[in-house]
Backbone as CSV, one residue per row, in Angstrom:
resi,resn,N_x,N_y,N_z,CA_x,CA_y,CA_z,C_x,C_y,C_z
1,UNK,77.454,82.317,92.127,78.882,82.184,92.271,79.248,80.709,92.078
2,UNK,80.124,80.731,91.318,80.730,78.700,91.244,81.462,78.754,92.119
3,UNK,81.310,77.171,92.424,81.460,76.750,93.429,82.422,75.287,93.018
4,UNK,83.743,75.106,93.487,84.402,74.011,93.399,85.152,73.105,94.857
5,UNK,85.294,71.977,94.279,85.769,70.939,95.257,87.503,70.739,94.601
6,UNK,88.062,71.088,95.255,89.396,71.273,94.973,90.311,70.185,95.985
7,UNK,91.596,69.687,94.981,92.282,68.326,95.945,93.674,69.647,95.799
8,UNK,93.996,69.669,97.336,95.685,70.327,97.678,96.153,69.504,98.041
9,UNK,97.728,69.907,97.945,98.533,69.090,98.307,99.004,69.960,99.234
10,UNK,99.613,69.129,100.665,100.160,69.825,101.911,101.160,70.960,101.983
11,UNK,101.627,70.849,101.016,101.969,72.631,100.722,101.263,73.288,99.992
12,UNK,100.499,73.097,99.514,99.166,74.337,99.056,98.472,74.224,99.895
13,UNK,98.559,73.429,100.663,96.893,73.712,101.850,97.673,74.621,102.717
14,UNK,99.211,74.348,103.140,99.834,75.607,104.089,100.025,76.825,103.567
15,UNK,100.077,76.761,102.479,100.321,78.054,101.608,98.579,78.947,101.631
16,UNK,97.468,78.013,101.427,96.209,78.743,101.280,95.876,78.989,103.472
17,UNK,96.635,78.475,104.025,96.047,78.431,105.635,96.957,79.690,105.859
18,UNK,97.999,79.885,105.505,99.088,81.172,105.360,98.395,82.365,105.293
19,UNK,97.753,82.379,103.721,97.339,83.579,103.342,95.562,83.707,104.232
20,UNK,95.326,82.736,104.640,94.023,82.854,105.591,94.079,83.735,106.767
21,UNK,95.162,83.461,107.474,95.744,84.049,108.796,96.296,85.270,108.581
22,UNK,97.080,85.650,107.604,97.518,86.842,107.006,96.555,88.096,106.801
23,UNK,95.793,87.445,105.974,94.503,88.326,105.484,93.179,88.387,106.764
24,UNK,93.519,87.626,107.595,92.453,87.392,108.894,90.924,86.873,108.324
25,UNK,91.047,86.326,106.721,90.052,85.820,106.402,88.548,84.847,107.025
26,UNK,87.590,84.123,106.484,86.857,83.652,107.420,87.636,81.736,107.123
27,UNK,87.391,81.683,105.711,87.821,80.406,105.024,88.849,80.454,104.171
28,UNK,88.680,79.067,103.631,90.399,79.114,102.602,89.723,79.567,101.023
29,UNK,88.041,79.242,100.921,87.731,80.051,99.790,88.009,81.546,99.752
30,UNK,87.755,82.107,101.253,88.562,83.854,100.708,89.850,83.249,100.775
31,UNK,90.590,82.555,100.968,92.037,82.523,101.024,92.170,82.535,99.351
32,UNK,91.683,81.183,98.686,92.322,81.426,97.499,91.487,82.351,96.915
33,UNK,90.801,83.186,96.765,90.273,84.404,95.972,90.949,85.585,96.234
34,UNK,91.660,85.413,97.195,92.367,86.513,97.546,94.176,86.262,96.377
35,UNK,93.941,84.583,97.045,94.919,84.659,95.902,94.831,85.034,94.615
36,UNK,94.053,84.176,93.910,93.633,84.673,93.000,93.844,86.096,92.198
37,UNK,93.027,86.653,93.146,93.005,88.600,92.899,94.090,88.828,92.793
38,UNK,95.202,88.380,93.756,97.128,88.725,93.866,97.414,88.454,92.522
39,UNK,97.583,87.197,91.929,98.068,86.172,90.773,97.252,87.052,89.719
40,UNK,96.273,87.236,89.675,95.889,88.144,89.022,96.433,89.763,87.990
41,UNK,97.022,90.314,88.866,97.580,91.623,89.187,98.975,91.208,88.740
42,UNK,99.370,89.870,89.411,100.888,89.256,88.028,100.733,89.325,87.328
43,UNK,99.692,88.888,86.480,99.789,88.208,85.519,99.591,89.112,84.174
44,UNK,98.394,89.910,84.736,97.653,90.554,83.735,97.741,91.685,83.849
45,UNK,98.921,92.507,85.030,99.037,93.947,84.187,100.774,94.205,84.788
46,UNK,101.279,93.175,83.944,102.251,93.161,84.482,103.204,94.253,83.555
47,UNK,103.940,94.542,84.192,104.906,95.860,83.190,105.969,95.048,82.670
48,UNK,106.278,95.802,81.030,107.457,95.123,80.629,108.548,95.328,80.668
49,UNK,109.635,94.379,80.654,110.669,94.108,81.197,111.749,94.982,80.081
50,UNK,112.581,95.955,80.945,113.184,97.037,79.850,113.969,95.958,78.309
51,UNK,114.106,94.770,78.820,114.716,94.319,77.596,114.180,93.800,76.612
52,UNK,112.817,93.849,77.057,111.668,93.558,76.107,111.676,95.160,75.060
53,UNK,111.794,96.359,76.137,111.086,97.614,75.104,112.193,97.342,74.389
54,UNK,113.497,97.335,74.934,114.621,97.691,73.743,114.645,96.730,72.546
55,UNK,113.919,95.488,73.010,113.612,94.854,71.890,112.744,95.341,71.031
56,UNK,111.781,95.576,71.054,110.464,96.348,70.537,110.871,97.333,69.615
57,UNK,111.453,98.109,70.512,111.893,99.232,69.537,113.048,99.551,68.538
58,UNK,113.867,98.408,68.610,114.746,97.772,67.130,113.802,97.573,66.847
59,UNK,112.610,96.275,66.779,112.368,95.716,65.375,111.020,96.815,64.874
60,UNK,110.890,97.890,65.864,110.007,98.815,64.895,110.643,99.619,63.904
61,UNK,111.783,99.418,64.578,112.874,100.868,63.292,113.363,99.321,62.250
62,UNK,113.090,98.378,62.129,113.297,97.280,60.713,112.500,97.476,59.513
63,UNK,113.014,97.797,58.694,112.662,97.671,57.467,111.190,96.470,57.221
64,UNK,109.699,97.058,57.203,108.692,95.509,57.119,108.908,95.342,55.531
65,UNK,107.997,94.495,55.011,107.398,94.017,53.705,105.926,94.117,53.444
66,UNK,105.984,95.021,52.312,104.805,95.182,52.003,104.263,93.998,50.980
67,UNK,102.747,93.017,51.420,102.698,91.814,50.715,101.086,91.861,50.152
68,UNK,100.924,92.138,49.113,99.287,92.225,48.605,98.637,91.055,48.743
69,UNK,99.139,89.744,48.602,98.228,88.476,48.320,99.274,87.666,49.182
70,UNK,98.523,87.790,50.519,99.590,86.497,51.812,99.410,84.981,51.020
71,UNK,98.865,84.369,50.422,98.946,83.276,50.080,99.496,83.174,48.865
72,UNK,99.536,83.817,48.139,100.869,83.576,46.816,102.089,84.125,47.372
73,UNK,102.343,84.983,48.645,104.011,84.815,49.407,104.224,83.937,49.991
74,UNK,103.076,83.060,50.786,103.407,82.224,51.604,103.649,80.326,50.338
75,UNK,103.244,81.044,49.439,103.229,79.932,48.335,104.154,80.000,47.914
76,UNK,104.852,80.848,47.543,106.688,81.543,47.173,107.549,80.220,48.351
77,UNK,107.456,81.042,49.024,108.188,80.654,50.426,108.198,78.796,50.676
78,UNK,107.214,78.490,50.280,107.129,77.134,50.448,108.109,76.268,49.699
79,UNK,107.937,76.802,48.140,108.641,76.542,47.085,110.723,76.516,46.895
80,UNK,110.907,77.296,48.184,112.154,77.519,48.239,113.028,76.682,48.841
């Protein structure tokens, strides 16, 4: 398991002594792994936001471009 030496600042050390007491943990390493695991669960399975789908699903009903050779369009494009 790695192992780090970490500098807080007095509101992250109350914020990690918070979730210590909360969770009835032993240390502030389960404190922040616990965070962690939380921030986690934000981050990475987070659901999307309805104005995202309605976005999504205009630009799937858009007309794409079909392009055989990306570098003679992107060579077009330069030229303009």
């Amino acid at each position: 398991m790695p192992t780090a030496i970490v500098e807080l600042n007095n509101k992250a050390n109350r914020v990690v002594n918070i979730v210590k007491a909360m969770y009835n943990l032993k240390d502030k390493s389960q404190a922040l792994n616990k965070m962690a695991e939380e921030y986690e669960h934000e981050i990475l399975e987070m659901e999307l936001k309805p104005e995202y789908l309605k976005r999504l699903k205009r630009i799937e009903k858009e007309k794409s471009l079909k392009i055989k050779d990306i570098e003679g369009y992107f060579s077009q494009l330069e030229k303009r």
